[in-house]
C-alpha positions, -999 to +999 in steps of 0.1 A: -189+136-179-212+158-159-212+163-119-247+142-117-231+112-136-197+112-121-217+114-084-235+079-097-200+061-107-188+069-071-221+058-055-211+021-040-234-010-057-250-019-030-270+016-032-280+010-071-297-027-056-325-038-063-338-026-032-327+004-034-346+007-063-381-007-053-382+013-021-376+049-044-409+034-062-391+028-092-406-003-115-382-033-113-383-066-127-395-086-098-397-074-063-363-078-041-369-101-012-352-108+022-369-116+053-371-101+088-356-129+116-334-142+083-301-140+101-300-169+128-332-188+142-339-215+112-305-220+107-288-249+117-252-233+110-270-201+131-275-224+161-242-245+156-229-210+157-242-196+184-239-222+209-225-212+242-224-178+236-256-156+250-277-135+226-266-104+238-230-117+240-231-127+203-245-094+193-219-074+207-188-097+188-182-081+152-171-120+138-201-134+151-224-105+139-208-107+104-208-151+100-242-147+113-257-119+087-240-138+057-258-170+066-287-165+053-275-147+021-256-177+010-276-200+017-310-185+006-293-156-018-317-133-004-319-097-019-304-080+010-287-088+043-299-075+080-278-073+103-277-098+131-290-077+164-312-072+188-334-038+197-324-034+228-285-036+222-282+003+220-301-001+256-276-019+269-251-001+255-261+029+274-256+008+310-292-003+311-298-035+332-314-059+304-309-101+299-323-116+267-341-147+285-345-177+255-378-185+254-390-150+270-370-119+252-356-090+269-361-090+306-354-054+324-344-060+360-353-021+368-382-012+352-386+023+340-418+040+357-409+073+372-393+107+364-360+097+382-359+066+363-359+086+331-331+108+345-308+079+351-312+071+311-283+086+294-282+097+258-262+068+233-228+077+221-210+063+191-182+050+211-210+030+232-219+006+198-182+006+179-181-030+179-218-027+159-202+002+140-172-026+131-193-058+127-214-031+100-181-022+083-168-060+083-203-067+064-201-040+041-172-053+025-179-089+026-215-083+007-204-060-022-234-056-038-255-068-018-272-043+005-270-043+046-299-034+065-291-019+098-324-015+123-333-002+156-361-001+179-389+022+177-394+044+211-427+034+215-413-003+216-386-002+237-404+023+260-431-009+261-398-033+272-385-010+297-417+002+315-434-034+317-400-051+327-404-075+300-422-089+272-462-080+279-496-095+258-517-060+267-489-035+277-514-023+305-486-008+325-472+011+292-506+024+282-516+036+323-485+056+324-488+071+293-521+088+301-517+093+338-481+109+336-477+122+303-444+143+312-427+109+319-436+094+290-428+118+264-397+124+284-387+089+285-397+084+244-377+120+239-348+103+252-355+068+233-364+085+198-326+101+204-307+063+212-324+045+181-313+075+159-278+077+167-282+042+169-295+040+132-269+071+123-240+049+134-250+018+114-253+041+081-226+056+084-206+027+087-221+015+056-254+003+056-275+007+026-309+006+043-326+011+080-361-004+092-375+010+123-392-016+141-421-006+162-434-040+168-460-036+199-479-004+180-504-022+168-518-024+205-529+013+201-560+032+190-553+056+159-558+086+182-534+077+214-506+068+186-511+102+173-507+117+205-478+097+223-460+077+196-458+096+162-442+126+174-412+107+187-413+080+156-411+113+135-380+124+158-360+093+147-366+097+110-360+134+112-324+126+128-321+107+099-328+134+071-296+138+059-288+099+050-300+095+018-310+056+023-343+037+024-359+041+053-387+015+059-410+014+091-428-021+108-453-026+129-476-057+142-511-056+138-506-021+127-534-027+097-555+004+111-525+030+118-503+026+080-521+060+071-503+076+104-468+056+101-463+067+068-464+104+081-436+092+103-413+104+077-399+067+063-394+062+029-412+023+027-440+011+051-439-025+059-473-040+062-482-071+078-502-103+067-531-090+083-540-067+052-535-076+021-506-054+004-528-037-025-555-023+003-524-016+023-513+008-005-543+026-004-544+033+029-507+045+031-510+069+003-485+095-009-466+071-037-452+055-005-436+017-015-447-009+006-429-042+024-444-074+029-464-099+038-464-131+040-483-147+070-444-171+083-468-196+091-475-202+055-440-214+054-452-246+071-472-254+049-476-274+021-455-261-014-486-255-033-507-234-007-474-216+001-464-208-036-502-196-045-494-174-016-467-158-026-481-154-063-508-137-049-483-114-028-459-103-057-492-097-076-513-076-047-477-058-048-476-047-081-504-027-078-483-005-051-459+020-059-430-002-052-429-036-033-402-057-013-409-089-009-406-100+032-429-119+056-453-100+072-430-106+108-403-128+119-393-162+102-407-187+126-381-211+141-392-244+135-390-233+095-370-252+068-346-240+060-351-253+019-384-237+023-374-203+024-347-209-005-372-225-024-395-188-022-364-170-029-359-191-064-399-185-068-398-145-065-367-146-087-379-165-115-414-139-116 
C-alpha cells in the first residue's frame, strides 16, 4: 500500500462527503444540500427544546448544541450538519457585554467606538469556548459520516454589531468610523479577524469537517471601501486557517457585486445569494472557485410547483459552476414547514 493511499484509509468519512467533494470542484452526482438556520427555528422539537433556556444560554450547553444540530439531519437528512451557534458566542466568550434579544438579535450594552474600547477587547483563548470545542466533539461522533460545519463571524460583521450597539438597516455609525478613524477600525477588525479564527481553529480541530465565514452585513459596502477595510482582515481569518485542510466557504448578503473580491479572501467555496443567479455568480467569482447557494427562503412558502421549478432551475444554473452545494441563499425563515424543506431534500436527492 503506498503512503498516499494508506493517508486516505485513515482520513475519517465525514471528509470523503459529498461535500467535501463538491466544494474541491470535483463532479458529483447531485449537489449535497443543507441549509443555513437548519438547526433550530422551523423546528417544533427546536422550540420544544429550547424553551426556557436563553439563546446564548443554549449555545454555551454541549447537550443542547449536539440535540439541536442533529435535528434537522434526522428529520430532513440533510447532507451536512451546522452547528447550532451564534456569531457572537466567541464575543461573549471573551467577557464582552452582549444579550441576544428574540425578536431583535445581539444587543451590545457598551458599544465599541473608541481606541480604549478596542484596548479592553482581549484576544479569544481555547479554554474560553471548550464547551463549543465539546458540544463539536459530541457531534462528531454522533454524525459519522455526515459532515459538521463549524462557523464564525466575519470581522467586518461583528465589528457592525459591536460598533452600532445592535442590529442596524444602514450601519451609518459602522461606515462614519471607518473612514474618520481608520486606526480604530482596522485595530478593532485586527483584533476580531484573530477571535473568529481561533474561534474557527478550535471547532476544526475538534472535528469539524467544514467552516463558513459569515459576513452577513457586507453587502452594505461599495467594491472599493470593502477593498480597503474588510478584505484585508477577511484574508487574516482564512490565512489563520491555512493549515486545516477543510472546505472553507464564505457568505455574504446582498454581496452580488463584491463575489469577485470575497473569493480573493482566500476560501475555498463562495456562497452566493438569491439575488444572482448561481451560473452568473460563477462567472464573476472566477478562479475554478465552487459556489453555495441560492434559493430565495421565501420560495419555501410557496406553492410545491413554483418552489420545485425553482430548485430545478438552481441545481441546473449550478452545474454550469465548478462545483455547487445546494443551500438557500440566507437563513430558513421561521414560519417554514417543516415537510417543506424535507420534501426539497428528497427532490435534490432524487436529481
Amino acid at each position: 500500500m503506498t503512503e498516499i493511499a494508506a493517508a486516505s484509509d485513515r482520513t475519517p468519512p465525514a471528509a470523503r462527503s459529498l461535500l467535501a467533494r463538491a466544494a474541491a470542484g470535483e463532479r458529483v452526482q447531485r449537489p449535497p444540500v443543507w441549509f443555513m438556520r437548519q438547526a433550530g427555528r422551523s423546528l417544533p422539537e427546536y422550540r420544544a427544546l429550547r424553551a426556557g433556556s436563553s439563546m446564548l444560554a443554549a449555545c454555551r450547553t454541549p447537550d443542547l448544541v449536539t440535540e439541536i444540530t442533529l435535528q434537522p439531519v434526522r428529520r430532513h437528512g440533510v447532507d451536512a450538519a451546522i452547528l447550532f451557534s451564534d456569531i457572537v458566542v466567541p464575543l461573549v466568550a471573551v467577557g464582552l457585554d452582549i444579550e441576544i434579544v428574540p425578536g431583535t438579535g445581539p444587543v451590545v450594552a457598551r458599544p465599541i467606538r473608541t481606541a480604549e474600547d478596542v484596548a479592553t477587547i482581549r484576544p479569544l483563548d481555547p479554554g474560553d469556548v471548550a464547551d463549543i470545542e465539546l458540544a463539536v466533539r459530541q457531534l462528531v461522533s454522533e454524525l459519522g459520516e455526515t459532515p459538521l460545519i463549524g462557523f464564525a463571524g466575519a470581522p467586518f460583521t461583528l465589528a457592525s454589531y459591536l460598533i452600532e450597539g445592535g442590529p442596524s438597516k444602514d450601519h451609518a455609525r459602522t461606515k462614519a468610523l471607518m473612514h474618520s478613524r481608520p486606526d480604530v477600525w482596522h485595530a478593532l477588525l485586527d483584533r476580531l479577524a484573530e477571535i473568529s479564527a481561533t474561534f474557527l481553529t478550535v471547532q476544526i480541530e475538534a472535528g469539524a469537517s467544514a467552516v463558513q465565514l459569515f459576513d452577513s452585513w457586507a453587502g452594505g459596502l461599495s467594491a472599493a471601501d470593502y477593498t480597503e477595510f474588510v478584505l484585508p482582515h477577511s484574508q487574516r481569518v482564512f490565512a489563520g486557517l491555512a493549515g486545516h485542510p477543510v472546505p472553507k466557504i464564505h457568505f455574504g448578503v446582498g454581496t452580488g457585486e463584491l463575489l469577485d473580491l470575497m473569493r480573493t479572501a482566500g476560501a475555498t467555496v463562495v456562497g452566493v445569494d438569491w439575488r444572482t443567479p448561481l451560473d452568473v455568480a460563477a462567472q464573476r467569482i472566477g478562479g475554478g472557485t465552487p459556489v453555495q447557494g441560492n434559493l430565495d427562503p421565501a420560495l419555501l412558502l410557496a406553492d410545491w410547483p413554483v418552489l420545485e421549478a425553482a430548485v430545478r432551475r438552481i441545481v441546473d444554473e449550478g452545474r454550469r459552476a465548478p462545483g455547487h452545494i445546494f443551500n438557500l441563499g440566507h437563513g430558513v425563515l421561521p414560519d417554514t414547514d417543516p415537510e417543506t424543506l424535507t420534501r426539497v431534500v428528497h427532490l435534490i436527492h432524487s436529481l
